[in-house]
N, C-alpha and C positions, 0 to 999 in steps of 0.2 A: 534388173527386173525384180519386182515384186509379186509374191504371191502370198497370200492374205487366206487362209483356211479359216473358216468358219466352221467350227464345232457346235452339234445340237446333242446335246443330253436332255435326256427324262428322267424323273425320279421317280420308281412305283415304290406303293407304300406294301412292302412284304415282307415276311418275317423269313428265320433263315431256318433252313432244318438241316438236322443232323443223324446220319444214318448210316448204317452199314452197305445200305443199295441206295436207290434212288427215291426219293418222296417228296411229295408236295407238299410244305408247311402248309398247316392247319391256317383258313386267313385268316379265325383272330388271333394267333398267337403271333407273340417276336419272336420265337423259338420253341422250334418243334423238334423233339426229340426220340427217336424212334430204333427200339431195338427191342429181341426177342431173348436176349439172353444178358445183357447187361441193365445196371440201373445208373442212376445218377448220384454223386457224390456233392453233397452240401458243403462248403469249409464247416471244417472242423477245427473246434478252440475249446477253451476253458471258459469258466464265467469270467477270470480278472480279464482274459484277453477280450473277452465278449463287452465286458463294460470299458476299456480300451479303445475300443472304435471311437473315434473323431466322426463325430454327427454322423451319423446312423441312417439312413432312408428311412422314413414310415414304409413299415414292409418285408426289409431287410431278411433274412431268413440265413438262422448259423442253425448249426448241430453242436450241443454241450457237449462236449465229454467227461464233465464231470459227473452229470446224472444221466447221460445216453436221451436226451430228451433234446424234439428240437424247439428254437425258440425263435419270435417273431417280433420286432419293434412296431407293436403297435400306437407308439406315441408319436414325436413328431424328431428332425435330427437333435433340437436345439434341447427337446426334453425327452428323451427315450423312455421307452416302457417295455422291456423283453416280459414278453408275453409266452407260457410254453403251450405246442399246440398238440390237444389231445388230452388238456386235463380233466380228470374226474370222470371216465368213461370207462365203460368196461371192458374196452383194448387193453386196459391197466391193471383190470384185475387179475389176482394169482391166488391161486389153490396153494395155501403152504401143508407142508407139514411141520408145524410146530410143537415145539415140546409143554406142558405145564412146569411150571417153579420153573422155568428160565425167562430171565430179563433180558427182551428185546428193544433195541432201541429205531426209531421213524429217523433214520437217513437220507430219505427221498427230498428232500430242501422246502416239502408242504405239508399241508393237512393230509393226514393219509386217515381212510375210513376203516374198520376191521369189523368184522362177522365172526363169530363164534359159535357153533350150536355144540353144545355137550350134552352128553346122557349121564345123569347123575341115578347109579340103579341103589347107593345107598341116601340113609338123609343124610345132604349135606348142600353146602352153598359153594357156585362156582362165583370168584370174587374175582372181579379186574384193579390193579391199583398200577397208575398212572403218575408221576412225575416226575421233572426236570431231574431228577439225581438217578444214582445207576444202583441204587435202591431202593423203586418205589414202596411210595406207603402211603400215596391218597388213594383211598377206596373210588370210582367212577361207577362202577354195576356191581352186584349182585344178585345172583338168580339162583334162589330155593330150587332143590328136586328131592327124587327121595321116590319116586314110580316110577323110574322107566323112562319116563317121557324125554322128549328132546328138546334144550331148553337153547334158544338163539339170544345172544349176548354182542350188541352191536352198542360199540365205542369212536371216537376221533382220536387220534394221537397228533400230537403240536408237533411242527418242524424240530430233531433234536432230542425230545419226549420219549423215556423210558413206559417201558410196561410190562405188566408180571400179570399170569392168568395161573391163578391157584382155586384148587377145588380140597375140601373138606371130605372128610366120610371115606368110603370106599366103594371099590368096582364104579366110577365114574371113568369115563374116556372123552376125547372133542370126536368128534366126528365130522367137522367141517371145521377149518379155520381160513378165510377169506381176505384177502388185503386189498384195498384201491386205492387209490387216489385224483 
């Protein structure tokens, strides 16, 4: 005797979700992810592991840990392009506290932007010098004071680029120093 079963599957098109209870994946996502006290962990590499990847998805999404920033292939597998997402925005910006006469050097792997405002209460000139050696000595700004006044001193630093903010005269302080990227 034979018996011969015939099997009927459907395939619905839905995404999966993942949760601590129960929840309906969002329909247009592939994956819905749902919680109130955890987040989601991205792989985490290096940039040599990052540019390691064997064709890449346009898309693709790593976390660097060499500059804490993530990065996205917006090019194609056969040509990548790591893209970081979130540059030049003021999620990036930091209030430092910096010192004058000390040489800081742009670590961040880009153009990083800087803001300055000093109050120069004698005359004198606050000077920014910028280059590649860890003793700069290209002049980029100078801004006269010598009133009082608050004088805003905004520069680029190159990927790697050294920079020194020296002021002239006395009783001058910064009162704002700003970093983006």
């Amino acid at each position: 005797m034979f018996v011969i079963l015939f099997f009927s599957s459907q395939t619905f098109a839905q995404g999966v979700g993942i949760s601590a209870g129960v929840i309906v994946p969002d329909p247009s996502a592939m994956l819905d992810i749902s919680s109130t006290s955890k987040g989601v962990l991205i792989p985490r590499m290096t940039m040599t592991e990052r540019n390691a990847i064997s064709s890449p998805a346009n898309g693709l999404l790593i976390f660097c840990t060499d500059d804490n920033n993530f990065y996205s292939n917006k090019g194609t597998s056969g040509t990548p392009n790591w893209v970081m997402i979130g540059s030049v925005t003021t999620q990036n910006q930091v209030k430092l506290a910096r010192a004058l006469n000390t040489v800081y050097q742009n670590t961040t792997g880009r153009i990083m932007y800087v803001s300055i405002i000093t109050v120069n209460n004698a005359v004198g000139t606050t000077k920014v010098l910028c280059d590649n050696t860890t003793s700069p000595t290209t002049k980029v700004s100078a801004v006269s004071g010598g009133d009082g006044w608050n004088r805003n001193t905004f520069f680029i630093v190159l990927p790697n680029y050294y920079y020194l903010v020296t002021m002239d005269g006395s009783g001058g302080y910064i009162d704002s120093w700003i970093e983006w990227y």
